[in-house]
C-alpha positions in Angstrom: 0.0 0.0 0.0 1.5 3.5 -1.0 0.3 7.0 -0.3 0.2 9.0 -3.4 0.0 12.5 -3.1 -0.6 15.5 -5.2 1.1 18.6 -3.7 -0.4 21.7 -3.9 1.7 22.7 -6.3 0.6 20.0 -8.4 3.4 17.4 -8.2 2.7 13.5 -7.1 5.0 12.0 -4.4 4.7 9.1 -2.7 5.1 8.0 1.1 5.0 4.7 2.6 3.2 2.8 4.4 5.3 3.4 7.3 4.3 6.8 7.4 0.9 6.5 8.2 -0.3 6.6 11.8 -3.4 4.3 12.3 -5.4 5.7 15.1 -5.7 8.7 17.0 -2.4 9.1 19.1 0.6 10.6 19.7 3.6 11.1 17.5 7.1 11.7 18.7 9.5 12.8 16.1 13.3 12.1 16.1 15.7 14.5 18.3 17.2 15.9 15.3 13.9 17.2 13.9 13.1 20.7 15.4 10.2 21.9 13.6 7.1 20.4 11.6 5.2 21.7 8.9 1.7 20.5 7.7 -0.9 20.0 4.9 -4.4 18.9 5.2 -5.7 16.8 2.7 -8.7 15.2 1.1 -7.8 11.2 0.2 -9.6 8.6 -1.5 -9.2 4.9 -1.6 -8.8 3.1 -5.1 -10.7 0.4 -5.1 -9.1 -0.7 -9.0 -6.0 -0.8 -10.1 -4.7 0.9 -13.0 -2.9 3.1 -15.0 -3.0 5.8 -17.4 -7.2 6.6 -16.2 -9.0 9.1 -17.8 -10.3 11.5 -15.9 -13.8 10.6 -16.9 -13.5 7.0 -15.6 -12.0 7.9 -12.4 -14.8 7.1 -10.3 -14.7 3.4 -11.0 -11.0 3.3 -8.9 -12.1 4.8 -5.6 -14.5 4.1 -3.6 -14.5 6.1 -0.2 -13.2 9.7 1.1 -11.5 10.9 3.8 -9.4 13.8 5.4 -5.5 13.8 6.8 -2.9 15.7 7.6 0.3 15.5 6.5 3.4 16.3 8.5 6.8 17.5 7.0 9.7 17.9 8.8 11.1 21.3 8.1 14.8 20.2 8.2 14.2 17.9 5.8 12.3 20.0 3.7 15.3 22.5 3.6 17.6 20.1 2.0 16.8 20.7 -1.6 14.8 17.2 -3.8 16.5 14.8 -1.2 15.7 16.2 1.3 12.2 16.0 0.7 12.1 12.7 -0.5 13.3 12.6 3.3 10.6 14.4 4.7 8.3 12.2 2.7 9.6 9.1 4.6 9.5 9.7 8.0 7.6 7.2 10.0 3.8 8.3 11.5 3.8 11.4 9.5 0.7 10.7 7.6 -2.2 11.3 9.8 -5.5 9.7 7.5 -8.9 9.0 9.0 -10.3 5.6 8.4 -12.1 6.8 4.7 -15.5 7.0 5.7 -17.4 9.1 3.2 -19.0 8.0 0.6 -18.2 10.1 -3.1 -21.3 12.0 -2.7 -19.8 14.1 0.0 -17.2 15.5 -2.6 -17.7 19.2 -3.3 -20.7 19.5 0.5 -19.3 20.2 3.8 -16.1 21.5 4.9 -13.4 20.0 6.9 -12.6 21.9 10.1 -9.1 21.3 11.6 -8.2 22.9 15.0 -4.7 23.3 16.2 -4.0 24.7 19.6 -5.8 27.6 19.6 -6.2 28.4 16.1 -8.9 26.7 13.6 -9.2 26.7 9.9 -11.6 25.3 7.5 -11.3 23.9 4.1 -14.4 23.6 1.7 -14.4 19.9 0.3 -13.3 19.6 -2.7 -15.8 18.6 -5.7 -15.5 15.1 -7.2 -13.7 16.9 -10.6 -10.6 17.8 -8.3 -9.9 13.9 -7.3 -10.8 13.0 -11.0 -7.7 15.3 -12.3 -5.6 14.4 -9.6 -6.7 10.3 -10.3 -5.9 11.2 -14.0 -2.4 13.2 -13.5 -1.4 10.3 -10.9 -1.5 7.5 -12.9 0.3 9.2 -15.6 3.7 8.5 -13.9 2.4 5.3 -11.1 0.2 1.8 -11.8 -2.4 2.5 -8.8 -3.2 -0.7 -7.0 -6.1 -1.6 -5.0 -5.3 -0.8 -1.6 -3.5 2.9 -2.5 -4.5 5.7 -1.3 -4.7 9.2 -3.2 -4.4 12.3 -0.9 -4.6 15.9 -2.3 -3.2 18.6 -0.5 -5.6 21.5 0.1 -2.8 24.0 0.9 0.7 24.9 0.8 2.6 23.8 3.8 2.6 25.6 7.0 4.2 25.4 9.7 2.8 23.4 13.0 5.0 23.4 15.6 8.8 23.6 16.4 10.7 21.7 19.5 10.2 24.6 22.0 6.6 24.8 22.3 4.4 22.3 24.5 2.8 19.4 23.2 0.3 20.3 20.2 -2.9 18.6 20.1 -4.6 18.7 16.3 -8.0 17.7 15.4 -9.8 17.0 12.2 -13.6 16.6 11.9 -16.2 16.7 9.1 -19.5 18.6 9.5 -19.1 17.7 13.4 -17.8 14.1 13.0 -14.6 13.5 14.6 -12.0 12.3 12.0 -8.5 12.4 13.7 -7.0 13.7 17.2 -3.2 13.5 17.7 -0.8 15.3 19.2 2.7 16.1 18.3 5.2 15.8 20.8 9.3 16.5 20.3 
């Protein structure tokens, strides 16, 4: 299983399955990261795999939607291509809700995601923003049943850094909890 993602800036990367964290918890990052930047994202789950899909048959290769976050080490991210490959790597980075929207929630609601004292909100993406993404994605990767697609919905920000306290995060859909995890140094 891989995590394909399309950056904001409209790149696709991929992370592991080592960097997702299953379950609402806490993640302790290495002593040489200091800060942490982060994306939300929308994510589907392909159901089919393939390669190559036209945008206009991309709904038969997922089958559910959720929200994430996505963590970046700032370090990482500093050193130039490598460095993010880097950043794309690190263990329990990848925070994904169990995908448990159906496709007709694509394009209602808005994900809410608090951090500490500060809360943003992100309208969901319609269904035509994972069909481009679906399409640009398997230009360059055979998607396999089992993947998941995440799209970031905006540039990365910075989270936290090694001198502040513990920060809790927290994701929910129109109410529904989705994720709750806090980042500890």
């Amino acid at each position: 299983m891989n995590i394909i993602v399309k950056t904001y800036g409209g790149s696709i990367v991929f992370r592991p399955e080592t960097t997702w964290k299953r379950g609402d918890d806490c993640v302790f990052l290495p002593e040489f990261i200091d800060s942490v930047e982060a994306s939300p994202v929308v994510f589907v789950r392909i159901c089919k795999s393939g390669r190559s899909v036209a945008a206009r048959f991309a709904t038969r290769y997922y089958d559910a939607v959720g929200y994430g976050m996505l963590l970046y080490p700032t370090e990482l991210l500093n050193k130039g291509p490598e460095g993010f490959a880097s950043a794309c790597c690190l263990d329990h980075t990848s925070f994904l809700s169990l995908p448990s929207l159906d496709r007709m929630s694509l394009g209602a609601g808005e994900l809410c995601i608090a951090k500490g004292d500060e809360t943003a909100y992100y309208k969901a993406p319609d269904a035509a923003t994972i069909e481009s993404a679906l399409e640009l994605a398997t230009r360059f990767c055979y998607i396999r049943t089992g993947d998941y697609l995440a799209i970031e919905l905006e540039e990365k920000r910075p989270l936290c850094n090694r001198q502040q306290p513990p920060l809790l995060v927290q994701g929910s859909y129109e109410g529904s909890p989705l994720f709750d995890f806090t980042v500890n140094f």
